[in-house]
C-alpha positions in Angstrom: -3.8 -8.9 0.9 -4.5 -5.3 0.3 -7.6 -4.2 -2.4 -9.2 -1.1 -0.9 -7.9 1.4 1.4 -8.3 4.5 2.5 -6.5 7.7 2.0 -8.4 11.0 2.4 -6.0 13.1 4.6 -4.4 16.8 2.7 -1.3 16.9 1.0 0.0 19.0 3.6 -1.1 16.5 6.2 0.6 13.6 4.3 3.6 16.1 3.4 4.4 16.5 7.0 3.9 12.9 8.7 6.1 11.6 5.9 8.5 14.2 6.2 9.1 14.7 2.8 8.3 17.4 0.2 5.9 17.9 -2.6 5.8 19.5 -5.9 3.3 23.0 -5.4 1.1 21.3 -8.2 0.7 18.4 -7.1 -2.8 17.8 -6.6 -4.3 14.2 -4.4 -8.1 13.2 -4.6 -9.6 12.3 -1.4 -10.3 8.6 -1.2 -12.4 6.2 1.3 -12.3 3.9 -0.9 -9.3 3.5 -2.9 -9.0 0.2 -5.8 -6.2 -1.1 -7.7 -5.8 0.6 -11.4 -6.3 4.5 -9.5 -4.1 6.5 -8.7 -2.4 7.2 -5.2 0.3 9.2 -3.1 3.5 7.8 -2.9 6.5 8.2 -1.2 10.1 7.7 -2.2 13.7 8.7 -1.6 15.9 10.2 -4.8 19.1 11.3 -5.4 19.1 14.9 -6.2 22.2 17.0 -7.6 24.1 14.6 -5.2 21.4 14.5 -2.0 19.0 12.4 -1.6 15.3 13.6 -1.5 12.3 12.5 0.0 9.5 13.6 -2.1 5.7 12.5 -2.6 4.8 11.5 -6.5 1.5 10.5 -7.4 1.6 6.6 -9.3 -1.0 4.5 -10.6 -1.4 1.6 -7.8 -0.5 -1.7 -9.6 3.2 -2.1 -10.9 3.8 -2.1 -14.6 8.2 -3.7 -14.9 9.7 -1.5 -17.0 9.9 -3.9 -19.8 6.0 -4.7 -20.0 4.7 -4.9 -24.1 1.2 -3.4 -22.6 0.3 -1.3 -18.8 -2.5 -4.2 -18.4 0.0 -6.3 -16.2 -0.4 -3.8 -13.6 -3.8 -4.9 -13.1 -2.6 -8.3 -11.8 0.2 -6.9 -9.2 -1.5 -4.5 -7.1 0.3 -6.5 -4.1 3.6 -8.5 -4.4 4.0 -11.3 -1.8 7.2 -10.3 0.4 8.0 -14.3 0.2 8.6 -14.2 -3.5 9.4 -10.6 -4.2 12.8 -10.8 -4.5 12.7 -13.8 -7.4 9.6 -12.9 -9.0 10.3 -11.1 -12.8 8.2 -8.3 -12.3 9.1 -7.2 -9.1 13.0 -8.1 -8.3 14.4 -4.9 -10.3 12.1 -2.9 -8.3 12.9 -3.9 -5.0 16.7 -3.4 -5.4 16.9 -0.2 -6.3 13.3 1.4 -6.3 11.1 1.0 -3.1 8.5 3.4 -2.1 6.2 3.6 1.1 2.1 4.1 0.4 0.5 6.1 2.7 -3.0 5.2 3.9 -5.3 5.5 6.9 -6.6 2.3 6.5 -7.5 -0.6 4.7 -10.3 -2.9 4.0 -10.4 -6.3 4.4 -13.2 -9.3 4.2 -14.1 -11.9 6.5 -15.2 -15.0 5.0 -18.6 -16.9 6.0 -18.6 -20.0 8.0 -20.1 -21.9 4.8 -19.4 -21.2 0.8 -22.9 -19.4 0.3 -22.4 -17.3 3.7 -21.5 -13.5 2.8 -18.3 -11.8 3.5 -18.1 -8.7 6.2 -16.1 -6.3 5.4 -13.9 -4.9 8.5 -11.8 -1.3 8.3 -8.4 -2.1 9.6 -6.8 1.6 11.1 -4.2 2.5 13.7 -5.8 3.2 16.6 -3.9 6.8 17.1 -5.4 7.8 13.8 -1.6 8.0 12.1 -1.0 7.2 8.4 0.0 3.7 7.8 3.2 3.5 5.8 2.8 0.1 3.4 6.2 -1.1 1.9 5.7 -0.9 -1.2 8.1 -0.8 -5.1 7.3 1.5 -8.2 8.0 1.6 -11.8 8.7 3.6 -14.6 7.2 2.0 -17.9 7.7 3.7 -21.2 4.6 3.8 -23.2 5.6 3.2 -26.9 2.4 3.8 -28.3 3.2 7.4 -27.6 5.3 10.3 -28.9 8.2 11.4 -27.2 7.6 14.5 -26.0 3.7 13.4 -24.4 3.2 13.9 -20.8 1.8 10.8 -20.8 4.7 8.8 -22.6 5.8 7.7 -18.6 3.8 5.7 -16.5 4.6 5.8 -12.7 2.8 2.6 -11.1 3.3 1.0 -7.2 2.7 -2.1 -5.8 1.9 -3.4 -1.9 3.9 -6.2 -0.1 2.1 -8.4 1.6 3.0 -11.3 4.1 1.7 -13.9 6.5 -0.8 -12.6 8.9 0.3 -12.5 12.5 0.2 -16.1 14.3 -3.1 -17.1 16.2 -1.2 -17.1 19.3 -0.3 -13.8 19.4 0.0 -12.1 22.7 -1.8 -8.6 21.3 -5.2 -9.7 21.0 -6.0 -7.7 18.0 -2.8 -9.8 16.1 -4.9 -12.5 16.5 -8.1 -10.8 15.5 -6.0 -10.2 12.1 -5.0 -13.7 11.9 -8.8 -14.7 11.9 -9.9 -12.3 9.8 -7.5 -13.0 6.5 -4.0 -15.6 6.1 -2.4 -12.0 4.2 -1.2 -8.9 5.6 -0.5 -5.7 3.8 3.2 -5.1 5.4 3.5 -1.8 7.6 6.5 -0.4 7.9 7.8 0.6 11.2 9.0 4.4 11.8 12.8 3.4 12.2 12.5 1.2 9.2 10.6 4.3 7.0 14.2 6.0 5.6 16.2 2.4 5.2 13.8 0.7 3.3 13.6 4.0 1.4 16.9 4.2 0.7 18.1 4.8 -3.3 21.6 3.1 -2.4 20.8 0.4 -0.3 20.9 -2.4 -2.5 20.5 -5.2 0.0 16.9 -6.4 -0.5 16.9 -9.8 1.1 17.7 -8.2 4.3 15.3 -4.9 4.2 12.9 -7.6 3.0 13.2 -9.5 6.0 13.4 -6.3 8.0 9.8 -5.5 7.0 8.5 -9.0 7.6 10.4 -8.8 11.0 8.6 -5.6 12.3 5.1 -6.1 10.7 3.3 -7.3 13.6 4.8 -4.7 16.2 3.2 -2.1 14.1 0.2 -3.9 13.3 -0.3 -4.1 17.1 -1.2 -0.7 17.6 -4.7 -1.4 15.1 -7.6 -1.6 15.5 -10.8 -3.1 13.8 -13.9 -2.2 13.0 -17.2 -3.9 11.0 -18.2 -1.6 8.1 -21.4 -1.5 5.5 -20.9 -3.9 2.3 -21.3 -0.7 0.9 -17.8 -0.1 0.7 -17.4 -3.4 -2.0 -18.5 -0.9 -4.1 -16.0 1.0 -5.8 -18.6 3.8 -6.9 -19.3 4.2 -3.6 -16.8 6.5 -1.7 -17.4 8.8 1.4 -16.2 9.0 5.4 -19.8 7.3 5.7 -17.9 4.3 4.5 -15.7 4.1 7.5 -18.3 4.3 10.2 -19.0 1.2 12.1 -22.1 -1.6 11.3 -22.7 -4.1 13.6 -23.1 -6.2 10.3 -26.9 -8.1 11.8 -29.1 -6.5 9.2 
């Protein structure tokens, strides 16, 4: 799964590894330690006085469907599981027509103890080139009816990560198998060739771009690496670059 993450890089940064554009006002807070009901970078692909445009909004991370009474859902879909994505209600509109990539520079994930009572370390999970990670991810519109028309805040723009089966323990790449050990979920990345189709408005063929991410997860995921950080970081008041430094995790 994906709950924290990290995204502290400049808009200009972001703007030009995702090769996309951005509106001059758009403004991103620097994150180490990013939770689910915030809000995040996105990017998407729209159609544009008749061309498609890659741009980077900013959305609330944890989808809200379109036809939600209440934006409290979103608190519970923060990651849609790839395997069920396509049949689930509040995620198969979405992932026909409106897929998005997040950006991050990493994520966070816990290793359990060996017993119940034994604590979880947390581990920072990052390429090891120091690249943005592109998740697959879907977004939303949602309508607030509570408001006027006419209030900035009528629309709500909210995302959501897939996740999918961590690589198998018999991986070749020993840090696939380090990710295996370390949680049974895996955000999915997507691969640079795969960026602009799973992107795209007018593909409408989601079982196979689906399947296309699943497929080229673990090639990606390859080139990561791991580190042990602080428990401070399972604190979302807590967020600095002091979060990402390594902790040998004894004391």
């Amino acid at each position: 799964m994906c709950g924290r993450y990290v995204m502290a890089k400049a808009i200009g940064d972001l703007v030009a590894e995702a090769e996309a554009e951005a509106d001059a006002n758009l403004e991103l807070r620097q994150s180490w330690n990013v939770a689910p009901t915030t809000d995040v970078p996105i990017v998407l692909e729209r159609l544009v006085e008749g061309a498609v445009r890659r741009q980077v909004h900013v959305a609330k991370w944890g989808l809200v469907p379109s036809w939600a009474k209440d934006a409290a859902v979103g608190v519970r879909a923060f990651n849609a599981r790839s395997e069920t994505v396509i049949e689930k209600p509040t995620f198969r509109s979405a992932v026909k027509a409106r897929r998005c990539a997040v950006p991050a520079e990493g994520y966070y994930e816990w290793l359990a103890g060996d017993t119940p009572k034994a604590k979880k370390r947390p581990f920072y999970v990052h390429p090891a080139d120091d690249s943005l990670i592109f998740f697959a991810g879907l977004y939303e519109w949602w309508k607030d009816p509570a408001k006027e028309d006419g209030d900035p805040e009528k629309w709500l723009l909210s995302t959501t990560i897939l996740t999918g089966p961590s690589p198998e323990p018999d991986a070749d790449v020993p840090v696939l198998r380090e990710l295996h050990g370390l949680h049974d979920r895996l955000p999915l990345p997507l691969a640079k060739d795969s960026l602009a189709e799973w992107l795209d408005p007018e593909n409408k063929d989601a079982d196979e771009l689906v399947e296309m991410v699943r497929a080229g997860a673990d090639e990606v995921a390859s080139g990561w690496e791991l580190r042990e950080v602080d428990a401070a970081v399972g604190n979302v008041r807590n967020d600095g670059p002091e979060l990402v430094e390594a902790h040998s995790g004894l004391f």
